[in-house]
N, C-alpha and C positions, 0 to 999 in steps of 0.2 A: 368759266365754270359751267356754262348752259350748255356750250358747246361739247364740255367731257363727258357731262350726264349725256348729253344724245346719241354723242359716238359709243359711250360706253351703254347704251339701252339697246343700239341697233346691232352692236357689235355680241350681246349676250345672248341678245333674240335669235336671231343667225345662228349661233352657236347650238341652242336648242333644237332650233329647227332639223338644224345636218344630224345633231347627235339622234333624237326620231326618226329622222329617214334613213339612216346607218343600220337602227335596231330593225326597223319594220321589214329590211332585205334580211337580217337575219334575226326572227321571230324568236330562238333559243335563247339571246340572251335577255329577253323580257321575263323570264323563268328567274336566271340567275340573280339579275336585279330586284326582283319583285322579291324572292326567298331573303335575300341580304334585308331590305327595307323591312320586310314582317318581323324579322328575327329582332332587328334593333328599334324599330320605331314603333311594332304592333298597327292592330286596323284600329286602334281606338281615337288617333292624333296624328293632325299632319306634320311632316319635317321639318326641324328647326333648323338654323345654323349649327346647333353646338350638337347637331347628331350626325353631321359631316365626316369629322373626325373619325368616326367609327363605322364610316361607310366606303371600305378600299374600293370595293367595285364599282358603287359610283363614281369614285374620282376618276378611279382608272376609265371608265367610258367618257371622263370630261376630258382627260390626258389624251385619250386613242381619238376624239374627236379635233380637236384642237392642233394633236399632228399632220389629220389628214386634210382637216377643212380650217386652217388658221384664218381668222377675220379680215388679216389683211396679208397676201401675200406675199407684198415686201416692207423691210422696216424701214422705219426713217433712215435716210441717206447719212452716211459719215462721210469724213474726210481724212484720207490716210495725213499719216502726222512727220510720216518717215519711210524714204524708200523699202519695198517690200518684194517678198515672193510668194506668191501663192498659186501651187497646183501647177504649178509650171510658167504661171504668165508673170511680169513684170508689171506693178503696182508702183508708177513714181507719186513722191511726195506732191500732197495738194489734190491727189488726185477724189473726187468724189465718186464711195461706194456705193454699191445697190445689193442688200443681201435679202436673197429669196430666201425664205422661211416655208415658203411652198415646196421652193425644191428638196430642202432640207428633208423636210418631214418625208418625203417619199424617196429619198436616196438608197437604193439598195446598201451600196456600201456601211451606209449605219442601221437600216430595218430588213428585218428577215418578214419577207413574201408585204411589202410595201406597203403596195395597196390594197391588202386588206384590211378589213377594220375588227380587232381582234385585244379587244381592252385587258384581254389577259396577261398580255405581254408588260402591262405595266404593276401586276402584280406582284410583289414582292422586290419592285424594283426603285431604286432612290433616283431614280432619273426624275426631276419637277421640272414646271412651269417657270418659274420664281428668275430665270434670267443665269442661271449657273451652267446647267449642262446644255452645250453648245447645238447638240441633236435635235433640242425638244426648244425653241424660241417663238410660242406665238405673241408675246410679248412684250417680244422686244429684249434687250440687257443693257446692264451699268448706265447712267447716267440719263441716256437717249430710253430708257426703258418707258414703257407705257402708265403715266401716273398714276393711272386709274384701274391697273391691272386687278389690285386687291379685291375690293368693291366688285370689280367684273366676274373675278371668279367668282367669289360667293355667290352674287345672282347666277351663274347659271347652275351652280350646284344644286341650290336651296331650287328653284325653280325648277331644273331637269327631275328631280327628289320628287319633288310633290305631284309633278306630271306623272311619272312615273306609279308612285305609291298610290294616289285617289283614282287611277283610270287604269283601262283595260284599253288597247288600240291594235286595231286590225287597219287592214287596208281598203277601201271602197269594196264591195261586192263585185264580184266579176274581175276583179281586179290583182293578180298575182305577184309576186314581190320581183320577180324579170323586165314587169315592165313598170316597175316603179325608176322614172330617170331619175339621175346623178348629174346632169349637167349640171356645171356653174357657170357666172358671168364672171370674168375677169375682167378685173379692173384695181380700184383704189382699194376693193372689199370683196369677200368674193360669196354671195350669195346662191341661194340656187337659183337655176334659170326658170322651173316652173313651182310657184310655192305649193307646200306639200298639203296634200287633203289625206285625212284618214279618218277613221271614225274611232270616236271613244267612246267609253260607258262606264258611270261611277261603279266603284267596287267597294267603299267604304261605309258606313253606317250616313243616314241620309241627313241628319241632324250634320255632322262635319260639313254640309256643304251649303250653309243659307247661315246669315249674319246672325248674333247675337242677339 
């Protein structure tokens, strides 16, 4: 159980991180989000869980993240069960798979203009997370799915929400969104290769931000 909380604490952090460095290259959709979160949450109170629901743009930025910068690249290994064909090759029985979730998410053949990050496209669209639609798997599916998915998403929701709604973030001074890198490291996880610096500043009433 220590182990799920950590992988699933490192794995949400991540997740935040890209989805900020994603918005900070393109500064417009801090606009969109921020209008969405005022509308539904006001400056008065920060985000709860049960105001998730009614926040499609945010998910959709959880969605368009998660396709492009999944936590882990590939899922846990299966074992085909029964000879098979796929895509042209030859899959004999016994064999162990490796299914990239990386590649997935940037296949043209299933996303139109890949690599961009463009959280509109999951507007009005039933494509989820949850292990069903085979495009979108940062989590894994059926059985081998990731136990701790539920839990992970909410934290990044409720977390990327409240970053979001109490702050204002630009990029260092002298600093232009061209050369903000995207590198990752590839590996078991796939973080970024330089962690992201930007500058925030409260926008909400100054009481919201000092304890009880």
């Amino acid at each position: 159980m220590q182990d799920l909380i950590a992988g699933g604490t490192e794995s949400s952090a991540m997740a935040v991180e890209w989805a900020m460095s994603e918005m900070l290259k393109k500064p417009e959709l801090f606009a969109n989000a921020t209008a969405e979160l005022d509308h539904v949450v006001g400056r008065g109170r920060w985000v709860t869980e049960e105001d998730i629901p009614s926040l499609p743009y945010l998910e959709a930025i959880v969605k368009e993240t998660v396709r492009l910068h999944p936590a882990g690249p590939m899922l846990a290994p299966r074992l085909s069960r029964k000879d098979a064909s796929v895509g042209g090759y030859d899959i004999p029985v016994g064999t162990r798979v490796f299914v990239s979730v990386w590649a997935i998410g940037r296949d043209p053949a299933l996303w139109d203009a890949p690599e961009e990050f463009m959280p509109e496209r999951f507007l009005g669209s039933k494509i989820d997370v949850k292990g069903h639609d085979f495009e979108l798997l940062p989590f894994g599916s059926g059985r081998r799915m990731c136990p701790g998915y539920s839990l992970g998403l909410k934290v990044i929701q409720v977390s990327l929400a409240n970053l979001l709604h109490g702050f204002a973030w630009r990029l260092p001074d002298g600093m232009v969104k061209e050369e903000l890198s995207m590198e990752e490291i590839f590996g078991m996880t796939t973080p970024r290769k330089f962690p992201l610096e930007a500058v925030v500043e409260p926008k909400l009433a100054v009481h919201l931000y000092t304890k009880a």
